[in-house]
C-alpha positions as CSV (number, residue, x, y, z in Angstrom):
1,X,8.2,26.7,38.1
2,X,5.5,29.2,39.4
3,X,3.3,27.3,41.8
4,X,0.0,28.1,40.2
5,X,0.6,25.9,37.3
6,X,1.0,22.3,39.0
7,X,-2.5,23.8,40.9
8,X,-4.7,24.9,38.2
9,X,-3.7,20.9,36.6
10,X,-5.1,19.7,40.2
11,X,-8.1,21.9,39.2
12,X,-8.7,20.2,36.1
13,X,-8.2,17.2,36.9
14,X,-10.2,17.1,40.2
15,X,-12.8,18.3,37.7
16,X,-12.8,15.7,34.9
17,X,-11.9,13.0,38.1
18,X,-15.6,13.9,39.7
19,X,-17.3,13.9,36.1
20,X,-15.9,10.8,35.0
21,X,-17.3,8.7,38.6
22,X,-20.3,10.5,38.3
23,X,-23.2,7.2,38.1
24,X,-20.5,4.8,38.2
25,X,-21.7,2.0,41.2
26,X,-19.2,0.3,43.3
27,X,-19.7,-3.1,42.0
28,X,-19.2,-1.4,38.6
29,X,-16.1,0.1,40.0
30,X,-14.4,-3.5,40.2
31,X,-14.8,-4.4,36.7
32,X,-11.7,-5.4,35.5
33,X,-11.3,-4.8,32.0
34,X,-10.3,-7.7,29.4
35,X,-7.8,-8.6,28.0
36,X,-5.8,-6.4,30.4
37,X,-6.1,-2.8,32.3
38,X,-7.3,-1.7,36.2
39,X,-10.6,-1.3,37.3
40,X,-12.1,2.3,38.2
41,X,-11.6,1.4,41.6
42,X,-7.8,0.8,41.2
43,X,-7.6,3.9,39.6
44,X,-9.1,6.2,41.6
45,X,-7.9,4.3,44.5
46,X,-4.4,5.1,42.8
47,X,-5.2,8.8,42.4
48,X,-6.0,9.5,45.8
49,X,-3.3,7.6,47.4
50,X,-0.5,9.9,45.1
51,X,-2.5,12.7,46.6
52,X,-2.2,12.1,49.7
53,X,1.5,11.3,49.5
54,X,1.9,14.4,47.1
55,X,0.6,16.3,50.3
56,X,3.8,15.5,52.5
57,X,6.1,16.8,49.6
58,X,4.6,20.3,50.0
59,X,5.4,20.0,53.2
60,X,1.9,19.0,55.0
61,X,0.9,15.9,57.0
62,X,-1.0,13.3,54.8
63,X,-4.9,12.8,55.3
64,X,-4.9,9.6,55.9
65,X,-2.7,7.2,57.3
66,X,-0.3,5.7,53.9
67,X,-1.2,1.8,54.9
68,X,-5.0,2.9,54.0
69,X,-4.6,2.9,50.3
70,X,-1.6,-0.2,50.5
71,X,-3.9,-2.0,47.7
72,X,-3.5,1.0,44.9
73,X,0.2,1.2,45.2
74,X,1.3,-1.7,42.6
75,X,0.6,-0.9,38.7
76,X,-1.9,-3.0,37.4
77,X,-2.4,-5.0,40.1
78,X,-6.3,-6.2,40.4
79,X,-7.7,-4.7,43.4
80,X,-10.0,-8.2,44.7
81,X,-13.5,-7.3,46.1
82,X,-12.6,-8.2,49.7
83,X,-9.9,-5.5,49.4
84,X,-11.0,-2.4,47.6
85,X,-12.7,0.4,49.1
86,X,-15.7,1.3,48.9
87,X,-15.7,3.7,45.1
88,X,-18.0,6.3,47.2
89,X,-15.4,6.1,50.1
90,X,-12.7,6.7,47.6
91,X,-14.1,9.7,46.4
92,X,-15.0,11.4,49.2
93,X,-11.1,11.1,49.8
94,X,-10.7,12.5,46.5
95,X,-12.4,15.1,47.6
96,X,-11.2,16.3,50.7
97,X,-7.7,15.8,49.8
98,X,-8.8,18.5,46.8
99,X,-8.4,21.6,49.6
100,X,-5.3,20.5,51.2
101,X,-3.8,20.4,48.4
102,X,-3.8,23.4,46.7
103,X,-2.9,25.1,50.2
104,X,0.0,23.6,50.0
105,X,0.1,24.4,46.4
106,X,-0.6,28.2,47.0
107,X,1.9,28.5,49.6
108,X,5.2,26.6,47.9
109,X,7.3,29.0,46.7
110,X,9.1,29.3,43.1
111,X,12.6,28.9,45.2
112,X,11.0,25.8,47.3
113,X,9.5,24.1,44.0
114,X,13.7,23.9,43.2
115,X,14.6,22.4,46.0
116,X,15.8,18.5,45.5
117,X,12.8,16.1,45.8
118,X,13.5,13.8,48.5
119,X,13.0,10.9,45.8
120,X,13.0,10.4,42.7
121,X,10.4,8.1,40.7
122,X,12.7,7.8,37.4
123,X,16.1,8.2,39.2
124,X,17.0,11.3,38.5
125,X,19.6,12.8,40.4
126,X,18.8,16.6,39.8
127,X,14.6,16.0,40.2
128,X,13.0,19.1,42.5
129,X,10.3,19.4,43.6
130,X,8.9,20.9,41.2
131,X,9.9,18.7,38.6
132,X,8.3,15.9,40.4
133,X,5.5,17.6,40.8
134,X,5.2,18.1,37.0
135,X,5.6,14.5,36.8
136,X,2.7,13.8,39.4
137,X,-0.1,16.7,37.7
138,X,0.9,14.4,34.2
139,X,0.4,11.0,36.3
140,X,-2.8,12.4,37.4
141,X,-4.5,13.1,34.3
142,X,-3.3,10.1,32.5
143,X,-5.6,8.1,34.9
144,X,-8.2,11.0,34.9
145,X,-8.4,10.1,31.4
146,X,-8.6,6.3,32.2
147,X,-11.5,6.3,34.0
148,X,-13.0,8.2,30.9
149,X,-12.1,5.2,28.9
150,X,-13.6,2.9,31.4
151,X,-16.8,4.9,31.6
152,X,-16.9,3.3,27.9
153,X,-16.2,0.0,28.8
154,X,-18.6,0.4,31.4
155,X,-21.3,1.3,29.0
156,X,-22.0,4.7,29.6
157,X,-21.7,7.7,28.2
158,X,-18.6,9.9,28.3
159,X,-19.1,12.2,30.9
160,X,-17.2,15.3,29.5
161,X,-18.4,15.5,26.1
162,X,-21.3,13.1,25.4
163,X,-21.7,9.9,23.5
């Protein structure tokens, strides 16, 4: 895998990520959609925290500390009101975890990319690094595209391509 691939997808998706929260309040971030789904906050609370793990497989120290983002870990898990982060706090991580990462993205290596991955999300007993990290630009803009679809629910318009 040439490293330039898995960081042009961080490109695009830290763009459509920033258009999609643009206008969207914290209060509006907690609305959990009915019958079922996560709120913009668990989302992008979800995003950032696979960032900032995703930083320590390219071999860099993590942002922030891995207990900070504890409440974004679980799938579909309601983050309550008393719990979430602040929607402007979580984008500012967003944001500064954009840099880091594709350091560490311009410095891996096509030979360090097939290394093993130290995990595994699917079991996979020949995953490497790069394969993971295939795995993690897809994850990415599935809930990139979430928060589109919430935008909507929300009310609003689509942020990428109008009403």
């Amino acid at each position: 895998m040439d490293p330039k691939t898995p960081q042009h997808q961080f490109g695009v998706t830290h763009f459509v990520v920033q258009r999609n929260m643009v206008g969207i309040s914290h209060e509006e971030s907690l609305v959990q959609p009915q019958a079922a789904g996560s709120s913009v906050n668990w989302v992008l609370g979800h995003i950032v925290r696979t960032r900032n793990h995703t930083l320590r497989l390219l071999g860099a120290e993590p942002l922030y500390p891995d207990d900070m983002f504890s409440a974004y870990g679980e799938r579909d898990t309601p983050v309550g009101e008393d719990e979430a982060l602040p929607v402007a706090h979580l984008l500012d991580c967003f944001d500064a975890l954009q840099a880091p990462l594709m350091e560490g993205l311009g410095a891996a290596t096509a030979d360090a990319l097939n290394e093993p991955a130290p995990f595994s999300p699917t079991g996979d007993p020949d995953e490497t690094i790069g394969s993971l990290l295939a795995g993690t630009t897809f994850h990415e803009a599935y809930h990139a595209g979430q928060l589109g679809l919430l935008r909507r629910v929300l009310g609003m318009d689509g942020a990428l391509y109008g009403p």
